[in-house]
C-alpha positions as CSV (number, residue, x, y, z in Angstrom):
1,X,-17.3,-29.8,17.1
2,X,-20.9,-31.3,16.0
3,X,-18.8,-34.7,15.6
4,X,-16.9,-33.4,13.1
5,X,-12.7,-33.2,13.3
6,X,-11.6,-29.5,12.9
7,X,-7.7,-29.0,13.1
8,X,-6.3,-27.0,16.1
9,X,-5.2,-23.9,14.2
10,X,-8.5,-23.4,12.5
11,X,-10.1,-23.6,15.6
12,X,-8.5,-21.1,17.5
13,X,-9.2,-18.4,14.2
14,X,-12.6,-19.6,14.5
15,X,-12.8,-18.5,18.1
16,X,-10.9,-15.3,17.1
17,X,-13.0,-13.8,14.3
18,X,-16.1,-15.0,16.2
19,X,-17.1,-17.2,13.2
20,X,-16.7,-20.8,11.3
21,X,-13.8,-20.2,8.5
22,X,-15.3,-20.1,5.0
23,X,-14.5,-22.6,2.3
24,X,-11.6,-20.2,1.0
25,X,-10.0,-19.4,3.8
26,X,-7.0,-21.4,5.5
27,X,-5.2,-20.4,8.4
28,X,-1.3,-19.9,8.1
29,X,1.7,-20.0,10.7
30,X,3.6,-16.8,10.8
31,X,6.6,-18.2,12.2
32,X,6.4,-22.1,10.2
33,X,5.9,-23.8,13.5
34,X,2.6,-25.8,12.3
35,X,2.4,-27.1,16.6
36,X,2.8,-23.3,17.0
37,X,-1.8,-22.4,17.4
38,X,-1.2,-18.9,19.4
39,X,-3.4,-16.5,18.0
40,X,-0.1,-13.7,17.3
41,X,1.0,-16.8,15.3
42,X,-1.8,-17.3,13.0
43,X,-2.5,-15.0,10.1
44,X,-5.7,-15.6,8.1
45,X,-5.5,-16.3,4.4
46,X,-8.6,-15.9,1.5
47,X,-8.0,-18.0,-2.0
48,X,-11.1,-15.8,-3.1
49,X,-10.7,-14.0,-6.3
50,X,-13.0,-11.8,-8.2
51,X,-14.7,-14.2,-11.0
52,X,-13.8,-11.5,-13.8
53,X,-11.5,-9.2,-14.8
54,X,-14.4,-6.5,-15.6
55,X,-14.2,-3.7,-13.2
56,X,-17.4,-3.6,-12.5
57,X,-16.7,-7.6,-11.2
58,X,-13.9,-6.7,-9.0
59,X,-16.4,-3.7,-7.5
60,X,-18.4,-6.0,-6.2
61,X,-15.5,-8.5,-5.2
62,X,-14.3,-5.9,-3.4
63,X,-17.9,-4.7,-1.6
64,X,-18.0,-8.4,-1.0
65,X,-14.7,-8.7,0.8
66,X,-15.1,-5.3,2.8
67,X,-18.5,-6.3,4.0
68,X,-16.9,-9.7,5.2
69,X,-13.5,-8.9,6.7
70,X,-14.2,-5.0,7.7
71,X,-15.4,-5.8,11.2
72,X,-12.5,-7.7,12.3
73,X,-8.9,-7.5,13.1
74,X,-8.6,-7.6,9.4
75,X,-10.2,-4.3,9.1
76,X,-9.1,-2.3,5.8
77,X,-8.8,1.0,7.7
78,X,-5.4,-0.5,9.7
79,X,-4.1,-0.8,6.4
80,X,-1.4,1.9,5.2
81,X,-2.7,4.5,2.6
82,X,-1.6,3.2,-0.9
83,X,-1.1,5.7,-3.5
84,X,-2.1,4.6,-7.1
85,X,-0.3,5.9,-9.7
86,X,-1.5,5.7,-13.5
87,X,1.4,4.3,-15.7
88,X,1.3,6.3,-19.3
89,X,2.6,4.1,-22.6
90,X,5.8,5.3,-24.2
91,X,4.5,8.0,-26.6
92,X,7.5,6.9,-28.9
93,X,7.9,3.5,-30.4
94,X,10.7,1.6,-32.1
95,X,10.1,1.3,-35.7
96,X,11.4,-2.6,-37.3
């Protein structure tokens, strides 16, 4: 593609999502078979974390990765509904 070399299994995700992959993103075999390049074997992978532990950084990681993955197969709203539950500190402590 435009003279360039781009391996078989990126490729065929690139097709998929409609899109060249981004810097962060690799492309993984479900079943380990790397000559494997069906699309129901590839599953697509992001290295991309949030840059700080602030919340108001991983906010806008998160904005950032809904408005980049939320149109395609990788759409958040096929995910199952997590709970969150708040942990509370021991309200006793062991004295030394």
């Amino acid at each position: 593609m435009n003279g360039k070399h781009v391996a078989e299994h990126r490729y065929v995700m690139e097709q998929d999502i409609g899109r060249p992959l981004l810097p962060e993103e690799e492309v993984h075999h479900l079943n380990g078979d790397r000559l494997d390049n069906r699309i129901e074997n590839l599953e697509l992978w992001s290295s991309s974390q949030p840059a700080g532990q602030r919340v108001e950084d991983k906010v806008a990681w998160a904005k950032e990765i809904l408005s980049l993955y939320g149109d395609t197969q990788y759409n958040m709203n096929k995910l199952p509904e997590v709970k969150i539950v708040k942990r509370l500190k021991s309200a006793t402590r062991k004295s030394k």
